[in-house]
Structure formats: C-alpha cells, structure tokens
N, C-alpha and C positions, 0 to 999 in steps of 0.2 A: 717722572721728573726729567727735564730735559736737560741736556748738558752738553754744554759747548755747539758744533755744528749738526749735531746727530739730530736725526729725525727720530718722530715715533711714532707715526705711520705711513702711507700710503699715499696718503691725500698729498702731504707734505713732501714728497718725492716729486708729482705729479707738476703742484705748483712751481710758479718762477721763480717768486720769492715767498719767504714767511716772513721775514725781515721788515717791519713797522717802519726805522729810519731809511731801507734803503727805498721804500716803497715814496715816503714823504722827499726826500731827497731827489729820487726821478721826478716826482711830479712838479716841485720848487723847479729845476734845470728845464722841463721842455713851456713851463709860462714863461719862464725868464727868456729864454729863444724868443716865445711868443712875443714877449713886450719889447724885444728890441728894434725895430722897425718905428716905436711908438717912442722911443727914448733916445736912441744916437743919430749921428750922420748916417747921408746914404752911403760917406764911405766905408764905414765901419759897417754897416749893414750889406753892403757886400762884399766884406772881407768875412762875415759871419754864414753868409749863401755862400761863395767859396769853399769855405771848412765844412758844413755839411755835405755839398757833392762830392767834396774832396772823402770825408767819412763815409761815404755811402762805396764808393769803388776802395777805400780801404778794407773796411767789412769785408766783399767778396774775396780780394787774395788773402783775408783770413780763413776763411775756407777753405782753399787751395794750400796755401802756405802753413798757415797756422793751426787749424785742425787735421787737415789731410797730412802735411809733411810732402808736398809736390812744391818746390823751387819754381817760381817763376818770373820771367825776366821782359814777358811779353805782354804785360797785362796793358801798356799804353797802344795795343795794336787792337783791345778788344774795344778801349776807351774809346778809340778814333771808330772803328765800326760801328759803334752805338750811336755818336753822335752824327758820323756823314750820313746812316742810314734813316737817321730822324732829319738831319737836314735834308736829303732828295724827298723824304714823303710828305715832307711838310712842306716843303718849296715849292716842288714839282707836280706831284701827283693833289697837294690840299688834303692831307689828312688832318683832323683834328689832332690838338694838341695831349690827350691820353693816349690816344691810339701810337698815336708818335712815338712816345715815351716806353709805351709798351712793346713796339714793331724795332726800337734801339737794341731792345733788353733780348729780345729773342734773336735777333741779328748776331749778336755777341755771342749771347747761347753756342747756336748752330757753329761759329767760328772755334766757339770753344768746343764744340763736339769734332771739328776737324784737327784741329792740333790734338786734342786727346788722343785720338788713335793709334798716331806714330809714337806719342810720347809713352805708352802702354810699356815698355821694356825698360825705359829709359828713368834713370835716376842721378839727384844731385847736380854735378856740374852739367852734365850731358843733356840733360830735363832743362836746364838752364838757357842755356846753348840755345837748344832747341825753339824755345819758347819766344827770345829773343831774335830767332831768324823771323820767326813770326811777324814779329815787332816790323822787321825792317822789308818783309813784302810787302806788308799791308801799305807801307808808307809809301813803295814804289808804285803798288797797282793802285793808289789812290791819285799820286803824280800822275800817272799815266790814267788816266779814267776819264780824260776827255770833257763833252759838256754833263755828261753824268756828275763828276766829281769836281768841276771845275779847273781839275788841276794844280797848276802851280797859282793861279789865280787867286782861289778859293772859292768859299760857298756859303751864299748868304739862306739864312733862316729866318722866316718870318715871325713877327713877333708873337711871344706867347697868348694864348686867349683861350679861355675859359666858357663853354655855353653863349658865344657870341660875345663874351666881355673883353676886352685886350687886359693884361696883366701886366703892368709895373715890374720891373724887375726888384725894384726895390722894397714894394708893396704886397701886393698879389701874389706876385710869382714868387716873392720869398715862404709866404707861407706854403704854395703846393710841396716843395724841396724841403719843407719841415715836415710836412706828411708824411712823405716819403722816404725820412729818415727813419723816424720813429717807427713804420711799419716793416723800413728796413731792417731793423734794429732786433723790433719784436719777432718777426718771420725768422731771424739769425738764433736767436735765444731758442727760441723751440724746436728749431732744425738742428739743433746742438745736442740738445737734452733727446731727442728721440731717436729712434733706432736708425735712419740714416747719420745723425752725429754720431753715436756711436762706430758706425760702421767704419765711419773718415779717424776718427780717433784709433781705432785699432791699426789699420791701415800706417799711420803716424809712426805709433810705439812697434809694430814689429810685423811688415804686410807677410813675411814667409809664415808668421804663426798667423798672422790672424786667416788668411786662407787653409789652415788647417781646421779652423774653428770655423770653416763655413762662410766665411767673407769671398765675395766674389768681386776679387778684384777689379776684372775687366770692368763691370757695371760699374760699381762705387767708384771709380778712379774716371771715367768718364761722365757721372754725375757730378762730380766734386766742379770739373773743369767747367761744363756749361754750369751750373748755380755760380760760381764764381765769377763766370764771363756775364752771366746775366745780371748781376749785380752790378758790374761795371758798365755794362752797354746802358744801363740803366743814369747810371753815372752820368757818359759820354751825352747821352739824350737832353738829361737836361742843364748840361756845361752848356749843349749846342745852342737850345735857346733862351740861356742866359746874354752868351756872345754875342748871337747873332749873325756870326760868321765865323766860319772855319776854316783853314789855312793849318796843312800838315806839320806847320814847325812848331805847332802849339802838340805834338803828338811826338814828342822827340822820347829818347829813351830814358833821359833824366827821370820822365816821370815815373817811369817803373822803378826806378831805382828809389824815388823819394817814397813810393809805397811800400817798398820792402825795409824802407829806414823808419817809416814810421812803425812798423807791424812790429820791427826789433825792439824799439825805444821803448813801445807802450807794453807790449809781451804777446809772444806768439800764440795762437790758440785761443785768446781771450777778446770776447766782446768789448769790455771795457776797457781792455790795453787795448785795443786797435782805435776806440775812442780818444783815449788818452794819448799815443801817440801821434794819434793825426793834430789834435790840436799842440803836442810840442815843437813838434817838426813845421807846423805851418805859422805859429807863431816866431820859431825860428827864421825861417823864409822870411817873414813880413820881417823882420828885428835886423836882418843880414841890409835887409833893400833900404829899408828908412836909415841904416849906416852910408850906406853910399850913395844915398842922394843926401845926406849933409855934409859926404866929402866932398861932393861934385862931381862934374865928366872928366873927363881923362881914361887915365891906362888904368884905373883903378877902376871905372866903371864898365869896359869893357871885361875886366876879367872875372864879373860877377857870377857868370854860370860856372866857372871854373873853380871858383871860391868856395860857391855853393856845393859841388860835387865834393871839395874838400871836406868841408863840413861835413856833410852826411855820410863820408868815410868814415872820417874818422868819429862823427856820435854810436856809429854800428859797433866799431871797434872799442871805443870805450865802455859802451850798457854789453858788447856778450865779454869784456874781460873783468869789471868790478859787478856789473846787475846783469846776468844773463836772462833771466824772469821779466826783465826789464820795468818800467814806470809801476806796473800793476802787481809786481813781485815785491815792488818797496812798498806799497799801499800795506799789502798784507803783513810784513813784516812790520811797519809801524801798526798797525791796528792790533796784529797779535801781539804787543810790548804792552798796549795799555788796557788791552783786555785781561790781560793776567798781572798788570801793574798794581801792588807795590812785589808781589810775590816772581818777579819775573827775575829778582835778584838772586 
C-alpha cells in the first residue's frame, strides 16, 4: 500500500512522474501555450514568446546556480554569444535557421568551457566576480568586432524560416520556441534525476565530501558550466531572430541579475521554481513598465532601469529573508496543509 510520496518500486523511481494531476495539469499548461497565438493579441503573444526564451536561459543558470551551487554573474555574456553567433551564421555565412540555433547553443557552450577553467578554485563572491568580468569582455570584444559584429552599430538577422517557409514571429516562430521549451524542460528534468544530476547536487550540498565519494570535480564543474551556457546560447539564438537585430545594450548586466532574481523568487534547484519565477519576475517587469507609461515621460521615466534594479533587490532580499525555498517552497508548504487537512491541526 502506498503512502504519501514513497515509491514501491523501481519503475516508479525511473519515471518523471506517477502523479495523474500533475501529468493532466502539464498537458492543460503547454495546449494552453498552444492556443495562445489563436486567442490574444500579437502583443501579448509576444510578451508570452518573451517569457519562454526568457525560461529557457533561466533553466540553464539553474543548473549552474541552482543544482551545481556555482554563483553566476555572467550568464548575459553567454546570452549575447549565442545570439551574435546565430546572427553572423545566419546573416553572413546563410545558414539555416536549426543549424543557427544549434551552432548559438554550442558557441556558448565552448565559452562556457573557457570561463570554467579559471573559475575551477574559485567560489561564492570570487566565482562571481569572475563570471561577471566575463560578462563585460564579451561586451567589449563584441564593440570592437568590426564588420564581423557590427559593432556599436549592431547586427541585423534574417528573418526566421522554416524548410524554405519565412515564420511569423507571432505565428510560426512562436510555436518553434514552444518546442524548444518543452524539450528544454524535459532534457532539464531527466539530467536532474540521473547520475550527472546527481553528480551537480552533491557538488552543491558539500564538493569537499562529495570528491571523497568519488565526484570528480574538475569534469562535473565544467559540464555544469557549458550545459548551462548551452541552454542559454540557446536562448540568445533564438532572442536573435525574434529581434532581428542585435545591438550590445540589449546584453547589459541587469539581465544576469534579473536571472538570478527569478531563480531566487521561484527556488534554487528546481525546475518548476525556475518556471515559476521567471513568469513572476517578468510579469513583474511588464507590471513596472505599463506603471510608467501611464505616468508619462519625465524624470520618472528615465529612471526606470534604476527602479527596476531596485525592485529585484529588494524581491531577492525579501523570498531569502521570509521564503528562502522561494515561490516553489510555498507551493509545497500549501499543498502539504491540505494534503493532511483537517489533521494538520
């Protein structure tokens, strides 16, 4: 007889879920994705493309961040790699639009296999640091990148297209970035549960034991970083031909920061915190801007990113001083109330 979350065998380990509602509940959430394109504006339709690319490069510095326990500060250096190196293949050279997406993912990768190296000793603020100088070469040798990067200029990408069809941003290309969530999603979930997840989780809770136990740092701590950069270059790839063009000030560092405020919000470590908190924090964001454009222009609109960065201080400071578990820590804590409700008195 089964009781409460215990399994009672094998099979039931193996699986993602056994859970009936949470099973019917996923599949309700990505039709619902599905029919939005068929049901709202196009502006809401991409502010919903938005929030998936934007959960797709959240995901990765949950691997990094929130299963590994590696700080970092540079992930909008991996975001701009992904996407300028889909812009040059796809402008320049006329790659197809997979390969594009594919040649961003592995671009970030490899970027993430170079900052990995040095960052190998390094932890916490110092890993931080680190990751963040990242952040700000990339920005310079992209400045400086000439007709490659276009520079201060920027760099236009051609429009998306599909086996010779052009894709709609609104249309088309929403649905490939719902593909690619969900397979981001599902690749996250089972890299979790297997023995590289574990690997990153030990790592996490205590790397001095866990390389007693046979964890080999060096390797796991440099997989973590390219799977993590790949997820995001993956991200940047298809940011780039949603825009269309790319210009470095769209690669500022805010956005590392708004990644590491959603990761806290929703809870470190977990797939569906990192879900959860990209959609509060982005709905945040949208909720901040439609404030101040019904104040107007002024000095109040000018100091919008400064606002914003207030904000996401202080949402950090408030989920790790009252929810440290954050969004996904109260889910469980409400669910565990009425799972054992009326007895929970």
């Amino acid at each position: 007889m089964r009781s409460g979350n215990f399994k009672q065998d094998y099979r039931q380990l193996l699986a993602l879920t056994d859970s009936v509602p949470v099973i019917v509940w996923t599949a309700l959430l990505v039709v619902s994705l599905a029919l939005v394109p068929m049901l709202l504006s196009k502006y809401y339709v991409s502010l919903v493309l938005l929030l998936m690319i934007t959960a797709i490069g959240v995901l990765g510095l949950n691997v990094l961040t929130g299963t590994t326990g590696l700080i970092s500060l540079g992930h909008s250096g991996f975001l701009a790699v992904g996407a300028y190196a889909t812009g040059i293949m796809a402008g320049k050279l006329g790659w197809p639009m997979p390969l594009c997406i594919l040649a961003g993912g592995v671009c970030a990768a490899l970027a993430g296999l170079v900052v990995g190296i040095p960052s190998l000793r390094l932890k916490g603020l110092y890993l931080a640091i680190t990751t963040m100088a990242f952040a700000v070469i990339i920005n310079h040798l992209i400045l400086n990148g000439g007709g490659l990067t276009g520079g201060s200029e920027g760099l236009s990408v051609p429009q998306p297209a599909l086996f010779g069809t052009d894709l709609a941003a609104e249309r088309g290309y929403y649905f490939v970035v719902l593909v690619v969530l969900v397979l981001a999603v599902f690749v996250t979930l089972n890299l979790l549960r297997s023995r590289v997840g574990r690997a990153f989780t030990a790592i996490r809770e205590h790397d001095i034991a866990a390389r007693a136990m046979g964890v080999d740092l060096v390797r796991w701590k440099l997989l973590a970083f390219m799977v993590s950069a790949f997820y995001t270059g993956i991200a940047g790839a298809l940011l780039a031909y949603y825009t269309r063009y790319l210009n470095i000030d769209s690669f500022s560092l805010l956005i590392s920061i708004e990644a590491l405020s959603m990761l806290i919000v929703g809870g470190l470590g977990s797939v569906a915190g990192a879900l959860l908190g990209t959609v509060f924090i982005f709905g945040l964001n949208e909720g901040l801007g439609l404030l101040f454009s019904a104040i107007g222009s002024g000095a109040m609109s000018t100091a919008v990113y400064e606002v914003k960065g207030i904000v996401y201080g202080l949402a950090i400071v408030l989920f790790l001083r009252f929810e440290p578990d954050g969004l996904i820590g109260r889910w469980r804590d409400i669910k565990h109330f009425w799972t054992h409700w009326p007895f929970r008195f």
